[in-house]
C-alpha positions in Angstrom: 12.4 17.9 -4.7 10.7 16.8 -1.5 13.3 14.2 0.5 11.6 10.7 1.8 12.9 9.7 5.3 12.9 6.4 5.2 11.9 6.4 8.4 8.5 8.0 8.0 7.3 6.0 4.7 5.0 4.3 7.4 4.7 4.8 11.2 6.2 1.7 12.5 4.2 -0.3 14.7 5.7 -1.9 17.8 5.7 -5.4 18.1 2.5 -5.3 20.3 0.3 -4.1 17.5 -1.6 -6.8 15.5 -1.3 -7.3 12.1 -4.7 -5.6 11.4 -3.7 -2.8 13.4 -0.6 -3.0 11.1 -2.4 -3.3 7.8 -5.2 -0.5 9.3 -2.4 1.9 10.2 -0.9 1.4 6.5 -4.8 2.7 5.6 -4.8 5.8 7.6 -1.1 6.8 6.2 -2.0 6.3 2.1 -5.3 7.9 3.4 -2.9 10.8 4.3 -0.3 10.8 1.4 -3.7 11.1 -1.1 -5.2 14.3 1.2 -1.6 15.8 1.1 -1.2 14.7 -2.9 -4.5 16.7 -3.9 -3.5 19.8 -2.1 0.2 20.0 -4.1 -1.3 19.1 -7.3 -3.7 22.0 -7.1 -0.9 23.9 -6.3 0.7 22.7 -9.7 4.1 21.8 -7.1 5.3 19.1 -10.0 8.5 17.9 -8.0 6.2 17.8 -4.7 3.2 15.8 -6.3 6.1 13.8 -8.1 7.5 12.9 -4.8 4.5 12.1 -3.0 3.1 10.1 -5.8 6.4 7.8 -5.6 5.7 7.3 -1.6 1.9 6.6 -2.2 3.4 4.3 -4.9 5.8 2.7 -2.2 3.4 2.4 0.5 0.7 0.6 -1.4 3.1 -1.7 -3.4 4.3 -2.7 0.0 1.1 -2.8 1.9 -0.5 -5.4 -0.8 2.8 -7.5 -1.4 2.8 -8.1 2.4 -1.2 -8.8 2.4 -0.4 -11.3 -0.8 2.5 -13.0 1.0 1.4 -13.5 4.2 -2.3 -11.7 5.3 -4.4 -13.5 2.6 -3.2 -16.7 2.9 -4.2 -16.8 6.4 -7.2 -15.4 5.8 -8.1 -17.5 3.4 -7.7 -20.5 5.4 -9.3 -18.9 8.4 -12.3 -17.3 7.4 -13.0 -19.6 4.2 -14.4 -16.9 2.2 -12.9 -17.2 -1.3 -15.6 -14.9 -2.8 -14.2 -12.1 -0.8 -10.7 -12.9 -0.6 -10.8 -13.4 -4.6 -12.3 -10.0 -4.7 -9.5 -8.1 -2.6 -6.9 -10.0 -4.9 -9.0 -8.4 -8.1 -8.7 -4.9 -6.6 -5.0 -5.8 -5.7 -4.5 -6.2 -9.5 -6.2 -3.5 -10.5 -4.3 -1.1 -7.9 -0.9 -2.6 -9.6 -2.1 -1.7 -13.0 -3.1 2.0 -12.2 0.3 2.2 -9.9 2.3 0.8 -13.2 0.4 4.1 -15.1 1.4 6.5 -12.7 5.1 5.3 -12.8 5.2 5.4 -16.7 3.0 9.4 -17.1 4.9 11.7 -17.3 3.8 14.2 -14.0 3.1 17.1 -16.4 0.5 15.1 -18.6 -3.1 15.5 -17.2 -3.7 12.0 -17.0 -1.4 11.9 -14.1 -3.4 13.4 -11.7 -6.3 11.7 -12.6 -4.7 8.0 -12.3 -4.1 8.9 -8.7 -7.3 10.0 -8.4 -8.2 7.1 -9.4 -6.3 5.5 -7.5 -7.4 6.9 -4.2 -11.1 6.1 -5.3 -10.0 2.0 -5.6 -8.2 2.1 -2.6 -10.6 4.1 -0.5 -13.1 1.3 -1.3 -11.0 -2.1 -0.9 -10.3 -0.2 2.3 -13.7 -0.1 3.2 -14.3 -3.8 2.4 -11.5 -4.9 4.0 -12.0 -3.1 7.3 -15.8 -3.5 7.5 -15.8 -7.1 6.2 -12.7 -9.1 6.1 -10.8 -7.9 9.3 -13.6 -8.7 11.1 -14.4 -12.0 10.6 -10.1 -12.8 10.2 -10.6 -11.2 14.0 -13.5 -13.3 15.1 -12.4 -16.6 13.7 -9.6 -16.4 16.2 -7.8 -18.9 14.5 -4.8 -16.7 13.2 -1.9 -15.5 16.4 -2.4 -11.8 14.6 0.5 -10.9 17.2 3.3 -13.0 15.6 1.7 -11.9 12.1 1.9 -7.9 12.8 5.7 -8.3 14.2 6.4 -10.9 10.8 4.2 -7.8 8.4 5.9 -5.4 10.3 9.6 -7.2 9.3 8.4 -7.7 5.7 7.4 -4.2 5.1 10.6 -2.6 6.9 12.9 -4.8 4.2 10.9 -4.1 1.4 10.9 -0.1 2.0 14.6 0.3 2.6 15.0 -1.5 -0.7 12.8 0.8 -2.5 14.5 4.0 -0.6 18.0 5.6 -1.9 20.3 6.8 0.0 19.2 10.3 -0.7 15.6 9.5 1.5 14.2 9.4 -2.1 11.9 6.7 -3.6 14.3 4.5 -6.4 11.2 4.7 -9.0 13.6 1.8 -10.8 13.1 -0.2 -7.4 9.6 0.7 -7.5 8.9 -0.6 -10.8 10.8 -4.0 -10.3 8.7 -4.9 -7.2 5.6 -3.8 -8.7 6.5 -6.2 -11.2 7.8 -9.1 -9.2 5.9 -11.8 -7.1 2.6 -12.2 -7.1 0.2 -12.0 -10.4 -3.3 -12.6 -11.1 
């Protein structure tokens, strides 16, 4: 079974990055663990895809609870655009669901490569709106200090990882499921 250094569930961003350089740098790593997910499925490596579907799990259940806890609500307030902001938390909830599905298929079942196909489809387009729409205009409202917000994303993220990780480097999918389930709901 393929070992998760805890250390290298995200690249950790220094306190000089932003938190849209955080949040974009959280895009280009999922955008990774997806590329490297196809190539072990088509290789039918069960524990491997198994493994890498638990991080992808980990890294976007992180990523979005840190958006809903502290990136939206600044957002919200600085760009005043509920229609978009509503939007993001729709395809939040909707990323949760599928993630919940993955958890709960069994890895040999067909269906479980084609949820995180799925999955990489929904996030490759909230990505898209959220880098070509949202972060801009967060950015060019300049009312948000992003600086403070990458280092306090940064923090949030670190905490909730190490709870999800077992002393083995391993994703706990129990830990998984419970903050999949916690917090925020739509």
């Amino acid at each position: 079974m393929m070992k998760t250094d805890p250390s290298k569930l995200n690249s950790k961003p220094t306190p000089k990055h932003d938190a849209i350089v955080v949040l974009k740098n959280d895009h280009a790593t999922v955008k990774k663990l997806f590329k490297e997910y196809e190539r072990l499925a088509e290789k039918e490596d069960i524990p491997g895809k198994t493994a890498l579907a638990n991080r992808i799990c980990a890294e976007l259940t992180v990523h979005t609870k840190v958006e809903e806890e502290i990136f939206y609500p600044a957002a919200r307030e600085a760009i005043e655009d509920d229609d978009l902001l509503n939007e993001a938390d729709v395809e939040h909830a909707s990323a949760k669901d599928l993630i919940s599905q993955i958890q709960t298929t069994d890895p040999e079942d067909p269906m479980y490569d084609a949820k995180v196909k799925v999955l990489s489809e929904y996030i490759n387009h909230h990505v898209e709106e959220e880098e070509t729409e949202m972060f801009p205009k967060v950015r060019e409202a300049k009312k948000l200090d992003l600086r403070a917000m990458g280092q306090e994303l940064t923090d949030r993220k670190e905490q909730m990882l190490a709870s999800l990780t077992g002393s083995d480097g391993e994703i706990n999918p129990k830990g998984l499921g419970d903050l999949i389930s916690s917090g925020t709901t739509h």
